[in-house]
C-alpha positions as CSV (number, residue, x, y, z in Angstrom):
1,X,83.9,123.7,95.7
2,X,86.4,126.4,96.7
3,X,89.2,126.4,94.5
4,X,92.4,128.2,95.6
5,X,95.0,128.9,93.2
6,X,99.2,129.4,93.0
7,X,100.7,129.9,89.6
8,X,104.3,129.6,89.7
9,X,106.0,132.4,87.1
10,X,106.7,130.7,84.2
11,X,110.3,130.1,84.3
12,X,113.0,132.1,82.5
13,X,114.8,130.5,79.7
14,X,118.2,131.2,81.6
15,X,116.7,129.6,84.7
16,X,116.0,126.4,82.3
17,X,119.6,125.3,82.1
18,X,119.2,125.0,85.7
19,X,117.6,121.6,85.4
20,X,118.6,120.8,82.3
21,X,121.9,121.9,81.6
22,X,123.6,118.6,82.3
23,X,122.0,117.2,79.3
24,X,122.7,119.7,76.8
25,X,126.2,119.4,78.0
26,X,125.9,115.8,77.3
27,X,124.3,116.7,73.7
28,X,127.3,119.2,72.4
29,X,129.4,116.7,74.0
30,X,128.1,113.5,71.9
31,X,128.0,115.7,69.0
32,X,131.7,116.7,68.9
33,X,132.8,113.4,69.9
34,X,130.6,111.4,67.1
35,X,133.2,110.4,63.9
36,X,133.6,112.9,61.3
37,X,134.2,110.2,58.4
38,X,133.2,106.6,58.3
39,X,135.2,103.9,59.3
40,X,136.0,100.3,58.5
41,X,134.9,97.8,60.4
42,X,138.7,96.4,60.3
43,X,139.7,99.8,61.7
44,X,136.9,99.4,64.3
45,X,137.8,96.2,65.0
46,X,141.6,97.1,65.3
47,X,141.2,100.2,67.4
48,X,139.1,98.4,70.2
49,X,142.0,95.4,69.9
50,X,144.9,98.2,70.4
51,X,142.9,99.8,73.2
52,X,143.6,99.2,76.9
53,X,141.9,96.5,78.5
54,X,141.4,99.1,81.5
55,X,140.4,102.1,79.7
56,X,137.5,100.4,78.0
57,X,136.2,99.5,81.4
58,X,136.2,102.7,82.3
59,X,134.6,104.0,79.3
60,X,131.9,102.1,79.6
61,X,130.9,102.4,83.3
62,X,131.1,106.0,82.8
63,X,129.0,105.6,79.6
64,X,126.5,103.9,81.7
65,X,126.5,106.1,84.8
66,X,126.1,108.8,82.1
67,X,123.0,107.5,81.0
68,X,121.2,106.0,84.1
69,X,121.9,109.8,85.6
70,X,121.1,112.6,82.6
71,X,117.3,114.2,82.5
72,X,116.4,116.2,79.4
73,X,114.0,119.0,78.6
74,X,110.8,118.5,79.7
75,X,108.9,117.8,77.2
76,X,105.7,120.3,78.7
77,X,106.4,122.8,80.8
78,X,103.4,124.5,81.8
79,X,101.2,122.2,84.3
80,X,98.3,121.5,86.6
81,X,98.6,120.3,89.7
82,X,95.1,119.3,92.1
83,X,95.0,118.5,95.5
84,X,93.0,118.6,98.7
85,X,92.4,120.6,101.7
86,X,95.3,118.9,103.6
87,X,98.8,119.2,105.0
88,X,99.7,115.7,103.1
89,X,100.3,117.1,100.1
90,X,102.9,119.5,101.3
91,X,105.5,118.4,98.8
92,X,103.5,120.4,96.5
93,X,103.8,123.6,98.2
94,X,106.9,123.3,99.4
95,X,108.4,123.3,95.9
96,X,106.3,125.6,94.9
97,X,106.8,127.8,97.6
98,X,111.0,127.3,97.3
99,X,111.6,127.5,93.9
100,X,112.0,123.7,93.1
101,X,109.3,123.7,90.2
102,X,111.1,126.8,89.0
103,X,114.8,125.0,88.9
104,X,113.7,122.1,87.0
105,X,112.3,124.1,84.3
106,X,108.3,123.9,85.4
107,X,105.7,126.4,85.7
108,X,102.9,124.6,88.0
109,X,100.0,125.8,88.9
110,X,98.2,124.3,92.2
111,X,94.3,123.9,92.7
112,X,92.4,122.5,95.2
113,X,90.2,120.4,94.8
114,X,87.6,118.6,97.2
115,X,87.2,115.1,96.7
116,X,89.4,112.3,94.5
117,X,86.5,111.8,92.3
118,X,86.9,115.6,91.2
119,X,90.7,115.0,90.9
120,X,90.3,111.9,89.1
121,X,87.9,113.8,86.1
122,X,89.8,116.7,85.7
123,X,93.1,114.3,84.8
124,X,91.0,112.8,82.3
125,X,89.8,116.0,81.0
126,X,93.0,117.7,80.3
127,X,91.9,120.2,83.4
128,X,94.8,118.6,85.6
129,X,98.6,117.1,84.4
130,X,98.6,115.3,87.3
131,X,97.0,115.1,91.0
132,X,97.5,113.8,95.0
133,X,94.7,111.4,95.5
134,X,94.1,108.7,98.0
135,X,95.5,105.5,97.3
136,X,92.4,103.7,97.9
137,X,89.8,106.0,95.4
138,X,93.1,105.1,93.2
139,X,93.0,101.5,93.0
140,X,89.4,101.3,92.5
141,X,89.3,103.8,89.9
142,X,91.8,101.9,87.9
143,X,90.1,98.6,88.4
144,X,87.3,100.4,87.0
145,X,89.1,100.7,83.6
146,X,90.1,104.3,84.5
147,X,93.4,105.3,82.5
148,X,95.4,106.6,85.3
149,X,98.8,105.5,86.6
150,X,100.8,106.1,89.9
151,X,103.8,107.8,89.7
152,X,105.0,108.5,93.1
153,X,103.9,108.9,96.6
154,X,102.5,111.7,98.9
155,X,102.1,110.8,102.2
156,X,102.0,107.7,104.6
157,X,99.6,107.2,107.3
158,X,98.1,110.6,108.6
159,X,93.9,109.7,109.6
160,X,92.0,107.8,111.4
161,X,88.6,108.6,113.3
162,X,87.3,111.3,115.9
163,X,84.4,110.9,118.1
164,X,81.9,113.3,120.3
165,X,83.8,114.2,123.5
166,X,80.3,112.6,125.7
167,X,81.8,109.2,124.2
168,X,85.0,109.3,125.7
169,X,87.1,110.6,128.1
170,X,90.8,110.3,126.3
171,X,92.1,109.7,123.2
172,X,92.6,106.6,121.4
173,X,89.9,104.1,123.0
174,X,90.3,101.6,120.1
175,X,87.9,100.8,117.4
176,X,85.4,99.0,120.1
177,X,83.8,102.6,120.9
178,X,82.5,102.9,117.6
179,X,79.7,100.1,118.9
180,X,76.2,101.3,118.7
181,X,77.1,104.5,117.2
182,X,76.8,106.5,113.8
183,X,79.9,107.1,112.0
184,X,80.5,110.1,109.3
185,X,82.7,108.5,106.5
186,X,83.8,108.7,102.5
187,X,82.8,105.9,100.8
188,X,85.9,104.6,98.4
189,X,88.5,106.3,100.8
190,X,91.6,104.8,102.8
191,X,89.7,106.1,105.9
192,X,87.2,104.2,105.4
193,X,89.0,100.9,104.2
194,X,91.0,101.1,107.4
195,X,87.8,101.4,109.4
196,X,86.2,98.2,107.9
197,X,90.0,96.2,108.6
198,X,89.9,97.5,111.9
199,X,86.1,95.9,111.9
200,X,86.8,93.3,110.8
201,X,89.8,92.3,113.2
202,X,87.9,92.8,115.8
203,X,84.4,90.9,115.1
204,X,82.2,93.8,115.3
205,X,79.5,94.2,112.1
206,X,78.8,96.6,110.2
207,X,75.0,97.8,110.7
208,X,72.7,99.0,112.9
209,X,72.7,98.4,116.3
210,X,74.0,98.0,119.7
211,X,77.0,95.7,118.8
212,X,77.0,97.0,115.4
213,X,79.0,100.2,113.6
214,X,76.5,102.4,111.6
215,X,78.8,103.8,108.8
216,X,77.0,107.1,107.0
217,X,78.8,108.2,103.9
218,X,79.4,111.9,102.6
219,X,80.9,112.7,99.3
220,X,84.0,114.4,101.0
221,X,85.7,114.5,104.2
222,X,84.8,118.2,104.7
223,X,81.4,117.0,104.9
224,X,82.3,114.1,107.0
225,X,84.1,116.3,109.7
226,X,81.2,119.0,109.1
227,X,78.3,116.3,110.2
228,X,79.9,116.0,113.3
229,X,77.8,119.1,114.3
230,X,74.9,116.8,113.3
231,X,73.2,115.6,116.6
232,X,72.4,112.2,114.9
233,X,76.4,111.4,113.8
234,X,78.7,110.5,116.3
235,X,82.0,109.9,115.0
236,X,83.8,110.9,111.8
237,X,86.4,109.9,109.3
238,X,89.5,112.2,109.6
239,X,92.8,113.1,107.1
240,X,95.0,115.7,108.5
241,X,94.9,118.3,109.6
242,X,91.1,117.3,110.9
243,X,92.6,115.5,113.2
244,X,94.3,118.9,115.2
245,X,91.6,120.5,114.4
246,X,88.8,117.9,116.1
247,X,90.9,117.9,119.4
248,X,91.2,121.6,119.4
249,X,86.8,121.6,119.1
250,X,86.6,119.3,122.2
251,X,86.5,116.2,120.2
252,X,88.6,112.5,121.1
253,X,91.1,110.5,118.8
254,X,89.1,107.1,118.6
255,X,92.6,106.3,116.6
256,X,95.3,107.2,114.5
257,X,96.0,104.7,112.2
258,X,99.8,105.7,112.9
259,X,99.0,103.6,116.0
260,X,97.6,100.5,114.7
261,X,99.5,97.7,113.9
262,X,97.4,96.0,111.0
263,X,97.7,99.9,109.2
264,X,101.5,100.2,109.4
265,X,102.7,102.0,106.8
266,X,99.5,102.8,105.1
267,X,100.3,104.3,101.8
268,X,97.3,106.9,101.7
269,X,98.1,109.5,99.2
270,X,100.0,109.2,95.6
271,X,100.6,111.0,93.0
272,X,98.7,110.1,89.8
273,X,98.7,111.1,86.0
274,X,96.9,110.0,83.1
275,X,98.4,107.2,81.7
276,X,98.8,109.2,77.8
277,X,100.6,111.8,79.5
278,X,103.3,109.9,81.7
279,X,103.9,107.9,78.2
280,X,104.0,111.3,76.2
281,X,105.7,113.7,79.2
282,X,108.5,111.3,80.9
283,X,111.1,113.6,81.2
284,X,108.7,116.1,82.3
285,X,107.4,114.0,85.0
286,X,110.9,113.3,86.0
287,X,111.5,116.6,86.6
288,X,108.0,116.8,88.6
289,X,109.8,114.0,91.2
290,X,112.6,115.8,91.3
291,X,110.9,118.8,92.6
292,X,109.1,116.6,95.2
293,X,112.1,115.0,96.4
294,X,113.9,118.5,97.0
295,X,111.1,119.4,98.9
296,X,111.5,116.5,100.7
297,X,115.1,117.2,101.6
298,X,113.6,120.7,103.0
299,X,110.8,118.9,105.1
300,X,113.5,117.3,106.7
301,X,116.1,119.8,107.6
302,X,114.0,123.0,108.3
303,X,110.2,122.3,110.2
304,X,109.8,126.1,110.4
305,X,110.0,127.2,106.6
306,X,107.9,124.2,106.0
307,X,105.0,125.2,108.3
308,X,105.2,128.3,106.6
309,X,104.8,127.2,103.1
310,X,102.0,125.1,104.5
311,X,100.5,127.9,105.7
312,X,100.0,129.6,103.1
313,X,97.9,126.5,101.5
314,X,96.1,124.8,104.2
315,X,95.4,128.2,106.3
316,X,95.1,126.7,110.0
317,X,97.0,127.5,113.0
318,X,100.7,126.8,113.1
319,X,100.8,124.3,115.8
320,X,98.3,122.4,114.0
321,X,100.6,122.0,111.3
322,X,103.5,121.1,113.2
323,X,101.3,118.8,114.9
324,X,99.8,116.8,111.5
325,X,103.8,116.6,109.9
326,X,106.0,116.4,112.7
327,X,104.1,114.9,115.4
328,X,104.7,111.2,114.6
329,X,101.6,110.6,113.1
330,X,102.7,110.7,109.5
331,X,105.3,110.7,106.9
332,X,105.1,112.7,104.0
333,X,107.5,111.2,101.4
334,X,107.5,111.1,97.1
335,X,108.8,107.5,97.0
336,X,106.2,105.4,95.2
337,X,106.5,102.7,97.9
338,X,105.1,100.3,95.9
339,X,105.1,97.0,98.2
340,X,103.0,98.7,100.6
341,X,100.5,99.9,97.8
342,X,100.4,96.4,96.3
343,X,99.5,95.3,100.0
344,X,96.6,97.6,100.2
345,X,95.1,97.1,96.7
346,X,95.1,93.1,98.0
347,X,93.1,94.1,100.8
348,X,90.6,96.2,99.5
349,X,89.8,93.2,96.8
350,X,89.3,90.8,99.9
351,X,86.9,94.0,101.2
352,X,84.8,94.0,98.2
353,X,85.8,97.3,97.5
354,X,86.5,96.2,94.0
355,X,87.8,93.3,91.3
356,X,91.1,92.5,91.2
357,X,92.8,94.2,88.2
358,X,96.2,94.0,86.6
359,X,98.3,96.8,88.3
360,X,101.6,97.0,86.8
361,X,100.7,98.9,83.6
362,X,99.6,101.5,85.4
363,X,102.5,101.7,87.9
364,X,105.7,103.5,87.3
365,X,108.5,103.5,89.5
366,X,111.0,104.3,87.2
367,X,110.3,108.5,86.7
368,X,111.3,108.9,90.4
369,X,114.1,106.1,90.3
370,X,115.5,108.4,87.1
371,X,114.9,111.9,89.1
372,X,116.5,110.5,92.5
373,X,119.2,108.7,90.5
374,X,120.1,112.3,88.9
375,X,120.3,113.8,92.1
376,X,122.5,111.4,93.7
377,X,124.7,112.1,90.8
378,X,124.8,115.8,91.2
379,X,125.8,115.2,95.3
380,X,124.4,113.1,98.1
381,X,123.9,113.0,101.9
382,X,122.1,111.2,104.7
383,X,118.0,112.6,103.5
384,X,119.1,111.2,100.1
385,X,120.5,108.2,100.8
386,X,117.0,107.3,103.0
387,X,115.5,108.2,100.2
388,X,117.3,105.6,98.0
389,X,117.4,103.0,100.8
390,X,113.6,103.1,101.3
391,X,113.0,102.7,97.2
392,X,114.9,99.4,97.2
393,X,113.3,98.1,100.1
394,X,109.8,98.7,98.8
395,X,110.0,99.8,95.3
């Protein structure tokens, strides 16, 4: 495994008011406002009588805004952050890159890693805080009885499957051309869950044969992709950016899973923690989604600097890039987008891929609801506002 690393500076303690100075605001201003002597509860009682009807509703909506919209400290603020060889999990190096950890008062180191299996034991070691991992390796870990919870989302959609240039003439044929042919996957991956959907809605078997689909699994996708130069493989499984990169090496799009209606909005990546630490850490994960959903806004108002702070992490040719983020054929957003990832983990049960499991202990929505409340406290436009549409459409 080829590890690359980013450490972020670890933050100065000036810079730490930058994310957090809103709540020690808050604190001095509870404190000088709390009652010097005690009173009676006649007084009490008296003095919320006297008071304007008005005025007390006022106080306490802004009481309440007060409190739905504050973050504190994080409670750690060094952390670990794994992820894979693709453009997907570009949220991550876009706030590292611009300075987002930095603002809300985290130092995060980036590593990549090269398969959710790795990602998934170094979060339960300590190695990692938290991780961008396939939804599907996900769900089946935590039917498993691993302790890990999702926390937000990475990207939407984004794969599908490539095939030897002799097989077809264009892109996109359709799932049929995978008949009679051996095909390079990852076992317990949403590439290959959307393969056996796809399958399956059309009435073609799984086997050997020449009405069947062969499927050969490989421990990673870069080994997938990689046994494409194997004369006895045919197709292979693809995440961005393999997708650029197997058109740009001769090869065809069987499809993009962008394309296909029964994978519409296929949550593939979240982001996942151990389940101790988002129960020890929230305000520090909080602070994690905020970063993401800056970098967000940036994804969305300037492509260029994002290619670049791609670049420097997944270390292909621009256009590629471009291609994989901007090109239509996914969506890389931090909203948790829960529905969909219910949807999925009810179809990978029917698939056999594993037991059904009780999910909503180890799903939390409301770290990013907190983080993108605060920020549409602090000043909101059109990016934000799709942010907080899409989370209570789907949350």
């Amino acid at each position: 495994m080829k590890n690359k690393f980013k450490v972020i500076s670890v933050l100065a303690s000036l810079a730490l008011l930058t994310g957090c100075g809103a709540l020690n605001n808050s604190s001095q201003t509870a404190e000088s406002n709390a009652p010097q002597n005690e009173t009676s509860a006649v007084e009490e009682s008296k003095a919320e009588t006297d008071k304007p009807e008005a005025d007390n509703e006022s106080e306490d909506s802004s009481e309440s805004e007060t409190a739905n919209t504050e973050i504190a400290a994080p409670e750690k603020s060094d952390l670990n952050l794994g992820y894979l060889n693709s453009t997907a999990h570009l949220l991550a190096f876009v706030a590292a890159e611009e300075g987002y950890f930095k603002e809300e008062g985290l130092n995060v180191t980036l590593t990549q890693f090269s398969s959710a299996g790795e990602l998934v034991n170094g979060l339960e070691s300590g190695k990692l805080d938290v991780a961008f991992i396939g939804s599907v390796p996900t769900l089946t870990f935590q039917s498993q009885g691993h302790d890990v919870t999702i926390i937000g989302g990475a990207m939407t959609n984004g794969h599908g499957y490539v095939i030897k240039s002799e097989f077809a003439d264009e892109d996109e044929k359709g799932v049929e051309i995978l008949k009679g042919r051996n095909v390079a996957s990852v076992k317990n991956s949403v590439q290959d869950a959307e393969l056996q959907i796809l399958l399956k809605d059309a009435g073609i078997e799984i086997g050997e044969g020449e009405d069947k689909v062969n499927i050969v699994y490989f421990d990673s996708q870069k080994d997938a992709y990689a046994a494409l130069s194997n004369q006895t493989i045919d197709a292979a499984s693809v995440y961005s950016p393999y997708a650029s990169l197997a058109k740009s090496q001769g090869y065809k799009v069987v499809y993009y899973c962008a394309h296909e209606k029964a994978l519409e909005n296929q949550p593939c990546c979240r982001q996942v923690a151990s389940t101790a630490a988002v129960k020890a850490n929230p305000n520090t994960f909080t602070a994690l989604e905020r970063a993401f959903i800056k970098a967000y806004h940036l994804t969305q108002e300037d492509h260029e600097k994002t290619i670049t702070d791609v670049k420097k992490y997944i270390d292909i040719d621009e256009a590629f890039i471009e291609t994989e983020v901007y090109g239509g054929y996914s969506v890389s957003s931090p909203d948790p987008d829960k529905k969909g990832t219910l949807t999925l983990k009810d179809t990978i049960v029917e698939l056999g891929y594993t037991e059904d499991y009780n999910i909503e202990p180890l799903y939390n929505t409301e770290l990013y609801k907190a983080a993108l409340d605060s920020i549409l406290a602090e000043g909101s436009d059109d990016i934000y506002k799709s942010l907080q549409e899409h989370f209570d459409t789907y949350e």
